[in-house]
C-alpha positions as CSV (number, residue, x, y, z in Angstrom):
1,X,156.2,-22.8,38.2
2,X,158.3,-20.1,36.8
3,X,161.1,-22.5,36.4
4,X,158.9,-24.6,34.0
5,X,157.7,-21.6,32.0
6,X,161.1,-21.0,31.4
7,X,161.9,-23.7,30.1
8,X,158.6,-24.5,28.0
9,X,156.7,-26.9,29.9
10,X,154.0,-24.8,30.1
11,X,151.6,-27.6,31.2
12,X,153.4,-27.1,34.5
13,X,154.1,-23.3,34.9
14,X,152.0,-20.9,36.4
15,X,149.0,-22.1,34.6
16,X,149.0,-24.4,37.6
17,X,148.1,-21.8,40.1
18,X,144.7,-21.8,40.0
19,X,144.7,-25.5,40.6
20,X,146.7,-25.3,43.7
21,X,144.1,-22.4,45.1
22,X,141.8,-24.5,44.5
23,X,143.1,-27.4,46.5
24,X,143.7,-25.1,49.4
25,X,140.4,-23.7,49.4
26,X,138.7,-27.0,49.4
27,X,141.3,-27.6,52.5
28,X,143.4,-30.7,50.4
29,X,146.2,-28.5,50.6
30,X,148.3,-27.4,54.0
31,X,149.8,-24.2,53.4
32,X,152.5,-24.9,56.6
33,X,153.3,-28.6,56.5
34,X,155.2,-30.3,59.3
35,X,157.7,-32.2,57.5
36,X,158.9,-35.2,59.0
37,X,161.0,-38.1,59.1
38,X,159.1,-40.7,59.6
39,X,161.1,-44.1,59.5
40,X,164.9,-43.9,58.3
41,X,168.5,-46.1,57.5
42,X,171.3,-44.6,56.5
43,X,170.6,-44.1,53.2
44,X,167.4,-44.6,53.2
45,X,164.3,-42.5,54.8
46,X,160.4,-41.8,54.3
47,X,159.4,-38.5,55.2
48,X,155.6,-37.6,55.5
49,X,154.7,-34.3,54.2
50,X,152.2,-33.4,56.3
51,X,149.6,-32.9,53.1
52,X,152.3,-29.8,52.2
53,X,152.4,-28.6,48.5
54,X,154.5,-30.9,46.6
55,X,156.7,-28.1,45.5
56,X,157.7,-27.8,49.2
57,X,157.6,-31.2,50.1
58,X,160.0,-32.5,47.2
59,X,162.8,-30.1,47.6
60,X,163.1,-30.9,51.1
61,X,162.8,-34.9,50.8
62,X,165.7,-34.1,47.9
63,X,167.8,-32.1,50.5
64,X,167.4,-35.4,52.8
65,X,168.6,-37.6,49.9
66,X,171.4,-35.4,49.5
67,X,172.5,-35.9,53.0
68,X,172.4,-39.4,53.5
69,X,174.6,-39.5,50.3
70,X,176.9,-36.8,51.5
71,X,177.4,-39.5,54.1
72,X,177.1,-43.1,52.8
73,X,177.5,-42.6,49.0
74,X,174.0,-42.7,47.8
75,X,170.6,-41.5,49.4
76,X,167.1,-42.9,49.0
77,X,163.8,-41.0,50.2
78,X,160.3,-42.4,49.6
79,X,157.4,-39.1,50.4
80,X,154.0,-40.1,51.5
81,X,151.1,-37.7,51.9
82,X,152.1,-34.5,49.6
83,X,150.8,-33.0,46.6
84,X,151.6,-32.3,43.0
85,X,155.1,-31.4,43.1
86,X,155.6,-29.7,39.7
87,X,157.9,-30.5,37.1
88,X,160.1,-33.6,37.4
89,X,163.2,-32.4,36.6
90,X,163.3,-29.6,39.1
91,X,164.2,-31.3,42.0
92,X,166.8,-33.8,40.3
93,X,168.5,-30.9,39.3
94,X,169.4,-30.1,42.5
95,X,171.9,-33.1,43.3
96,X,174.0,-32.2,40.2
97,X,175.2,-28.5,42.2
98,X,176.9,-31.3,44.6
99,X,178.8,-33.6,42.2
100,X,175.8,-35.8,42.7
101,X,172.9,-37.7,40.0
102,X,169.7,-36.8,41.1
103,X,166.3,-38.9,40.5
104,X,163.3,-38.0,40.9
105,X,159.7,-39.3,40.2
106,X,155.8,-39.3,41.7
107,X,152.7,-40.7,41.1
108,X,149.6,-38.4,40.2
109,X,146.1,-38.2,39.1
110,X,144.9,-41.6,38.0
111,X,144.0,-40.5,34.2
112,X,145.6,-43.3,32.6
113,X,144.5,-46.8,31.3
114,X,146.7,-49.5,31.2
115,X,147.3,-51.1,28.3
116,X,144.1,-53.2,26.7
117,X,142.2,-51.5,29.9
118,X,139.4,-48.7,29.4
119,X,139.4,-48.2,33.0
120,X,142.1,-45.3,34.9
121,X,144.0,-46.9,37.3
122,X,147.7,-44.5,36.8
123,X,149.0,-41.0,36.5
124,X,150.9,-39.6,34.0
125,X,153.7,-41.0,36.7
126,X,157.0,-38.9,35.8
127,X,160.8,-40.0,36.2
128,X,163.6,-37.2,36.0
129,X,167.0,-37.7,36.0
130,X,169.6,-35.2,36.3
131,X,173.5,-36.2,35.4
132,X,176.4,-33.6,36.1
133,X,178.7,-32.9,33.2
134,X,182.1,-31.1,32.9
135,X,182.2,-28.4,30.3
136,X,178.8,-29.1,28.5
137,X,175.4,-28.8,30.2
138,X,174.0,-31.4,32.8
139,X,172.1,-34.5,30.8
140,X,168.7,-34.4,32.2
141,X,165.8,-36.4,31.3
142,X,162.4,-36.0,32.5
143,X,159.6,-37.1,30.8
144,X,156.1,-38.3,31.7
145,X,155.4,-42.3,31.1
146,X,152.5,-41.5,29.1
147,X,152.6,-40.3,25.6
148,X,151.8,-36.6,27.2
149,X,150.9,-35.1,30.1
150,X,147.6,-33.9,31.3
151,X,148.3,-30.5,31.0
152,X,149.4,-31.0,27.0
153,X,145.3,-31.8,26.4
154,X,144.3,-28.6,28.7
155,X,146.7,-26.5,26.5
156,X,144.6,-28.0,23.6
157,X,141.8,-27.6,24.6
158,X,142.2,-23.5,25.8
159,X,143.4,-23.5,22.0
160,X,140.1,-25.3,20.7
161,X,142.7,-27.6,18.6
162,X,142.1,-31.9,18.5
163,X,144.8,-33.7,19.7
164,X,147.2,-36.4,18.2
165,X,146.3,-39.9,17.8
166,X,147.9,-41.5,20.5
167,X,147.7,-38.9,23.2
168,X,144.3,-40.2,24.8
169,X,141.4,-42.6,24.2
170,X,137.4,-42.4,24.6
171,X,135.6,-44.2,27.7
172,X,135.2,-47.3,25.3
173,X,139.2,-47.5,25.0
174,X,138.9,-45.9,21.2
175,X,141.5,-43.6,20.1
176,X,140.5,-40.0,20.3
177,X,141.4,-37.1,19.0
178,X,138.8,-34.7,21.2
179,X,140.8,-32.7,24.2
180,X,137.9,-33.4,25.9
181,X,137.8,-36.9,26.2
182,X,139.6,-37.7,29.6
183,X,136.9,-35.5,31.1
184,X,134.2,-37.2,29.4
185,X,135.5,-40.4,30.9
186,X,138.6,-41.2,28.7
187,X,141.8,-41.6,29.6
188,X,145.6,-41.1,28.9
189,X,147.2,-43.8,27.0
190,X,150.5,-45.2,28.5
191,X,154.1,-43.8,26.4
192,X,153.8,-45.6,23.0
193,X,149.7,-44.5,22.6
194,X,149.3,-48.2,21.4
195,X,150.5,-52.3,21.9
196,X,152.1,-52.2,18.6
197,X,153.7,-49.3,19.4
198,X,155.0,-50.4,23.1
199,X,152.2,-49.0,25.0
200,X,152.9,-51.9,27.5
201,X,156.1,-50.3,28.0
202,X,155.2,-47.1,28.9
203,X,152.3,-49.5,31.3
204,X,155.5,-50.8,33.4
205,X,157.1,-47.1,33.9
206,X,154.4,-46.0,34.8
207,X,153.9,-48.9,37.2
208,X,156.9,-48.6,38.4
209,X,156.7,-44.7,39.3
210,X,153.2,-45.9,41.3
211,X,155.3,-48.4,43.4
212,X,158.4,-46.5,44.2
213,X,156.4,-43.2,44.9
214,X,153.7,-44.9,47.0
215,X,153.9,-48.6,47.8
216,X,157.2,-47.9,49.3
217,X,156.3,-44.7,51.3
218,X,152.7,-45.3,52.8
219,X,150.8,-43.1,50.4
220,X,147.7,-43.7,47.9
221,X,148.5,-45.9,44.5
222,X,147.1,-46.8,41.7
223,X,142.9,-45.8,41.3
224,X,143.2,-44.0,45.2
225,X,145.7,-41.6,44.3
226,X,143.9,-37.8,44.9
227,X,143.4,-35.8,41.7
228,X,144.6,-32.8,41.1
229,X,141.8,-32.2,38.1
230,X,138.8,-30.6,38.9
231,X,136.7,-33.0,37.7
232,X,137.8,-35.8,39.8
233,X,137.4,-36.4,43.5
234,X,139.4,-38.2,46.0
235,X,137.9,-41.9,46.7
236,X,136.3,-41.9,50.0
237,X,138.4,-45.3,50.9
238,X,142.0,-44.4,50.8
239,X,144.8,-46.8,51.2
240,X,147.6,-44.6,52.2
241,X,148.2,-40.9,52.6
242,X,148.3,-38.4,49.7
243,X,150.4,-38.7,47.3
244,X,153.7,-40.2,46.6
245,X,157.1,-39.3,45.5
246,X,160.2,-40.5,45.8
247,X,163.8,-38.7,45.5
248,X,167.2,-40.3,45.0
249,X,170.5,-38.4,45.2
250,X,173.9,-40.7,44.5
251,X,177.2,-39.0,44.8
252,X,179.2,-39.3,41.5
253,X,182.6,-40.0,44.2
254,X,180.9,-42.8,45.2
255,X,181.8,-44.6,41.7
256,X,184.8,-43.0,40.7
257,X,186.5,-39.6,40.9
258,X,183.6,-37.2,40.2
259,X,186.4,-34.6,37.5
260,X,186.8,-38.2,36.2
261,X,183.6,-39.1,35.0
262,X,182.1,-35.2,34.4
263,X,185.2,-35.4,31.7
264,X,183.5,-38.9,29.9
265,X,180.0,-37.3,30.3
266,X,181.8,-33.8,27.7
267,X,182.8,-36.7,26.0
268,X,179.9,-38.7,25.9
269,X,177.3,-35.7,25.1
270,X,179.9,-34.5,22.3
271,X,179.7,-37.5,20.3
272,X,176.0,-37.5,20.8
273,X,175.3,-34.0,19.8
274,X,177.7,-34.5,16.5
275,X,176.2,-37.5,15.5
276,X,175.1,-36.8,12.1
277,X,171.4,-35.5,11.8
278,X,169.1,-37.6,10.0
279,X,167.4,-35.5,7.2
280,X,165.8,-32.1,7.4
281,X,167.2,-31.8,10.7
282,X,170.0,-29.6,12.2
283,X,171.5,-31.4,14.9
284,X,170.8,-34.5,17.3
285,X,169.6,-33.0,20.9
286,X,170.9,-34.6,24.6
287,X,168.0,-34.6,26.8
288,X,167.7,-31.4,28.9
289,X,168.5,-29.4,25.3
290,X,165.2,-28.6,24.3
291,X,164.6,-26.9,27.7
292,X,167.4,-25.1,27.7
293,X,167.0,-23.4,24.1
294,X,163.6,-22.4,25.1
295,X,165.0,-21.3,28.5
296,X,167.6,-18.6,26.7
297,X,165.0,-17.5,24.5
298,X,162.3,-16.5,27.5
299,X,164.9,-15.1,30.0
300,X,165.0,-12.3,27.3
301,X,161.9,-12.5,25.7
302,X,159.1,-13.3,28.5
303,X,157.2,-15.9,28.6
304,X,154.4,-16.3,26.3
305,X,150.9,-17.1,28.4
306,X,147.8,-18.2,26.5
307,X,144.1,-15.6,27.2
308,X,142.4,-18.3,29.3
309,X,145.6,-18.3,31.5
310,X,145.6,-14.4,31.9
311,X,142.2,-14.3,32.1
312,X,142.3,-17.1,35.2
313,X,145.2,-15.0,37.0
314,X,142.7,-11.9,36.7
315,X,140.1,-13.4,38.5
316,X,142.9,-14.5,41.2
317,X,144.1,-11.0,41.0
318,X,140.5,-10.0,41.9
319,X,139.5,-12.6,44.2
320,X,142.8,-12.0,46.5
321,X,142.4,-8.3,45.7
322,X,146.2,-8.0,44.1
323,X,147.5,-5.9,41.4
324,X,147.5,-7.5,38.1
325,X,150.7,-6.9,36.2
326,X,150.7,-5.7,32.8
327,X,150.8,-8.4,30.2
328,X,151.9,-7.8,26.9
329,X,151.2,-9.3,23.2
């Protein structure tokens, strides 16, 4: 959570926290999962997480990848009954330490209507993708396969500000502009916001996410995934267990000498970073730059939290009888 206020996802950060309390109070959370292999190949394995936190789960399932691709080039883990695992990127991020690309991806809360659909049927349904360079800064992608993720809409809504056309639609499958509207029976629109736009392509991400993360593994898909909003409940006729991710790892060796190819990725994000700037702006950004502006900045700064987010950590602070820390303007 810290890691992704760092870095400006603050959809992700420790605004979360109350949401995982609540999970664990209502007993959807296990505080002390038994992780476990539960069918495996040599570079492949599902692991069941034992209904853990997804930010425990997904670092060791990545840990696993990592070892089978220590061993036979690439590694492939598919996660069945876990939880929301955070930011993306995070765990992708932890192949490129060992010369390796790391991939990463889950389903989530079903908030999201398929294109032409005014019913929810996907998540938000993330892919990360982390690429080691030489000299410059790792390539790293990770971006939801909607137009925004749920937690851009509760940021909106703690601000009392509409939202974009093209972030969300009404209950009748009209565009909206009301942060509201997912709650009031809306939905997320796929990555595009409309057909003419490529919403359908943002439909087969997504899609795609749903079927590695839970077809493969075992866990709930599509409509049956368990929500991690409040005002959504799990289905009382699941089809797998929890929630799905899955984590890849592929060692850089295993395609050609890994100084080789870091050297051609300095090269290749050089010539993409000089490209020349189309007008008004400074300079074309690689993916993983915005996050790592906004990480320099808050490691000396602090990270920024909005009054409904303090005020929710004061009531934790209260409930759990802790000290509150000092918070500053």
């Amino acid at each position: 959570m810290i890691d992704a206020d760092l870095k400006g996802i603050d959809s992700h950060g420790i605004a979360r926290l109350p949401g995982y309390i609540r999970l664990w109070q209502k007993g959807r959370i296990n505080p002390s999962p038994d992780i476990k292999v539960v069918h495996e190949t040599p570079s492949t394995a599902v692991i069941d997480g034992d209904n853990g936190l997804g930010l425990v789960v997904a670092p060791e399932a990545m840990k696993y990848a990592m070892f089978k691709a220590e061993t036979v080039g690439t590694g492939w883990v598919a996660v069945r009954n876990s939880n929301h695992y955070g930011i993306a990127g995070y765990h992708a991020l932890l192949a490129v330490a060992n010369d390796m690309i790391g991939i990463s991806m889950t389903n989530a809360s079903p908030l999201v209507a398929p294109t032409f659909s005014a019913e929810r049927l996907l998540g938000t349904n993330p892919i990360a993708i982390a690429i080691p360079a030489g000299q410059q800064p790792s390539f790293v992608a990770d971006f939801a396969t909607t137009t925004v993720a749920n937690g851009k809409l509760e940021i909106s809504k703690r601000k009392q500000q509409p939202i974009p056309f093209g972030w969300a639609q009404d209950k009748d499958g009209k565009p909206s502009t009301d942060a509201g509207c997912v709650e009031q029976g809306g939905a997320l629109v796929p990555l595009g916001g409309t057909r003419e736009l490529g919403s359908h392509k943002g439909y087969c991400l997504g899609s795609i996410v749903d079927i590695f993360s839970a077809v493969f593994s075992g866990a709930n898909y599509g409509p049956w995934v368990p929500p991690f909003v409040s005002f959504l409940e799990p289905t009382d006729d699941p089809v797998g267990k929890g929630i799905g991710h899955f984590l890849g790892a592929m060692r850089i060796d295993a395609f050609r000498p890994a100084q080789e190819f870091k050297n051609e990725m300095d090269r290749w994000i050089t010539r993409f970073r000089n490209s020349k700037p189309s007008a008004g702006e400074a300079q074309v950004l690689i993916p993983g730059d915005p996050e790592r502006i906004m990480y320099l900045a808050r490691i000396k700064d602090g990270v920024p939290l909005l009054p409904a987010v303090v005020s929710n950590l004061q009531e934790l602070a209260v409930q759990f009888r802790l000290e509150m820390p000092e918070t500053t303007g």
